[in-house]
C-alpha positions in Angstrom: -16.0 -27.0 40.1 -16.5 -26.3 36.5 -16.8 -22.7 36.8 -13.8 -22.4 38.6 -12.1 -24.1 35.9 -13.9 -21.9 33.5 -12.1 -18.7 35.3 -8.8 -20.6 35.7 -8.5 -21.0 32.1 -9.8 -17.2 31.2 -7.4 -15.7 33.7 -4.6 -17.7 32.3 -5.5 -16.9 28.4 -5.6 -13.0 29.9 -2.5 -13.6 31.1 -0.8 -15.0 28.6 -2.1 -12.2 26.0 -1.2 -9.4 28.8 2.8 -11.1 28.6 2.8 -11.2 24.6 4.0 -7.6 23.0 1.9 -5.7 21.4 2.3 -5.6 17.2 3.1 -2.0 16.9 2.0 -0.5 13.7 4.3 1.5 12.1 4.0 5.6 11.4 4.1 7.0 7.9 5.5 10.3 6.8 3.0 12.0 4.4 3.2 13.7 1.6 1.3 14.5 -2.2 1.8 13.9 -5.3 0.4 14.6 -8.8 -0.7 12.0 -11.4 -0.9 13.8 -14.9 -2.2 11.8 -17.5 -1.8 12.0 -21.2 -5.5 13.5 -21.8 -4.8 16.3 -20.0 -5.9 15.7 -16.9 -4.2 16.4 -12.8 -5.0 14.1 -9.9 -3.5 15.0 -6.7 -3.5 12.6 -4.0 -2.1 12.9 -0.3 0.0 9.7 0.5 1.5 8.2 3.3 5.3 7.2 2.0 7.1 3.6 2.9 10.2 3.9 2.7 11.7 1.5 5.2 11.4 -2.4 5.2 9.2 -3.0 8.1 6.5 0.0 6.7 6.7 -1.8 3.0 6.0 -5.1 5.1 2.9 -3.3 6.5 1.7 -1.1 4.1 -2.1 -0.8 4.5 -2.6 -3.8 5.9 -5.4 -3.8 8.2 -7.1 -0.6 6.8 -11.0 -0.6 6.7 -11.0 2.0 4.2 -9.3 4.9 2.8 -10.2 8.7 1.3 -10.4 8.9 -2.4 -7.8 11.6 -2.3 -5.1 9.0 -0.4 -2.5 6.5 -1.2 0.7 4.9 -0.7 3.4 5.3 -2.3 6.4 2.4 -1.4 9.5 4.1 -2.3 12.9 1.7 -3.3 16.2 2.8 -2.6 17.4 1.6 -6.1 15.1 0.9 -9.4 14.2 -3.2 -9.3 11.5 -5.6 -10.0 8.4 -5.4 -7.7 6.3 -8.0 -6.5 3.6 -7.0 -4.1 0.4 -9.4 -2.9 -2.7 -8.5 -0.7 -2.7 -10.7 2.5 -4.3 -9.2 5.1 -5.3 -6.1 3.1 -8.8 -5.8 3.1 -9.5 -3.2 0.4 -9.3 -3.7 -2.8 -6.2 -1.6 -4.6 -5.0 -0.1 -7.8 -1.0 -0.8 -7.5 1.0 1.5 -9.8 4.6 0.3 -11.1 6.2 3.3 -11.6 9.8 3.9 -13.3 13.0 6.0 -11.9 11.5 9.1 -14.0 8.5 8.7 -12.9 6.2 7.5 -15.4 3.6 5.0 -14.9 5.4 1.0 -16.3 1.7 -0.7 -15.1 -1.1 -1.1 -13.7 -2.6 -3.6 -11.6 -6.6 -2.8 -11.0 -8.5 -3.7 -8.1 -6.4 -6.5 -6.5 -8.1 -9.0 -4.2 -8.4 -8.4 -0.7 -6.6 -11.1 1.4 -5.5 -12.9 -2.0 -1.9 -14.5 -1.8 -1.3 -14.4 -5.6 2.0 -12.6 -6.6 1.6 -9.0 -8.3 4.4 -7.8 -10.1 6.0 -4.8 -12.0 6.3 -5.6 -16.0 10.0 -4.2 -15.9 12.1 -2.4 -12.7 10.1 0.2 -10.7 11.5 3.0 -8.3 7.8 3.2 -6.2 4.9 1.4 -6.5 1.5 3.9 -5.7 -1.6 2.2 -4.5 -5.0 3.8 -4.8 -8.4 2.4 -4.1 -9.6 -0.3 -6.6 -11.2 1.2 -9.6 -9.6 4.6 -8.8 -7.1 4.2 -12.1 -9.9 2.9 -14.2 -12.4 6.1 -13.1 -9.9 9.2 -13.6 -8.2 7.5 -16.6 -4.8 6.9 -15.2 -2.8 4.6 -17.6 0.7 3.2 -18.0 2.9 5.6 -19.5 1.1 8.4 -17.6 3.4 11.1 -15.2 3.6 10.8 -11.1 5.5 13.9 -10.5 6.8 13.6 -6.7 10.4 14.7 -5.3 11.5 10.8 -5.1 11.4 10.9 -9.0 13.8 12.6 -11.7 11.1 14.9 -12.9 9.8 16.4 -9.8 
């Protein structure tokens, strides 16, 4: 008797997660950009671009990891204040606030995985890039530093 209540309820929680729709994940365009710093040096990373609300809402959530070459870079259709936070992220990130002409405003370094806290832009932003934790810190990347990229006025 209890085992067939055990396989009535299993059946019926397959069932009911069979009827729910599937979260789709949204696709990314790709595309690379260069970070020049004011030592000198020329970091190119290939990103995946969010441009549209829903892949700004997912951003890299979910992501187990990511190359040291990659990003994101969330792209704004006008130049605004940015607040970003880390739920459901589990990597830590590097989030760069980066101006209309395409120079770095700040720098937030290694947010928190998961965290809820609020991390925003010290003035309006065009794009926000996020790198690996740590990754601003090791190539010396620092606010006032050049992303050159087509979605900027210095391309």
């Amino acid at each position: 008797m209890v085992g067939r209540m055990v396989r009535g309820a299993v059946a019926l929680v397959l069932l009911v997660m069979m009827a729910l729709p599937a979260v789709a994940l949204e696709g990314f365009q790709k595309s690379s950009l260069t970070v020049e710093t004011a030592s000198g040096g020329r970091f190119r990373f290939d990103v995946e671009l969010a441009e549209t609300m829903a892949q700004q809402a997912q951003g890299l959530m979910f992501r187990e990891r990511m190359a040291d070459d990659a990003g994101m870079l969330f792209i704004y259709d006008s130049v605004r204040p940015a607040s970003f936070w880390m739920k459901n992220t589990l990597i830590p990130l590097d989030m760069l606030f980066i101006g209309a002409d395409g120079h770095i405003v700040n720098i937030h370094e290694r947010a928190v995985p998961q965290s809820l806290d609020s991390i925003n832009s010290a003035g309006p932003v065009k794009a926000i890039l996020e790198l690996n934790g740590g990754m601003s810190a090791r190539l010396g990347i620092r606010p006032g530093d050049l992303v050159r990229h087509s979605t900027f006025a210095n391309k």
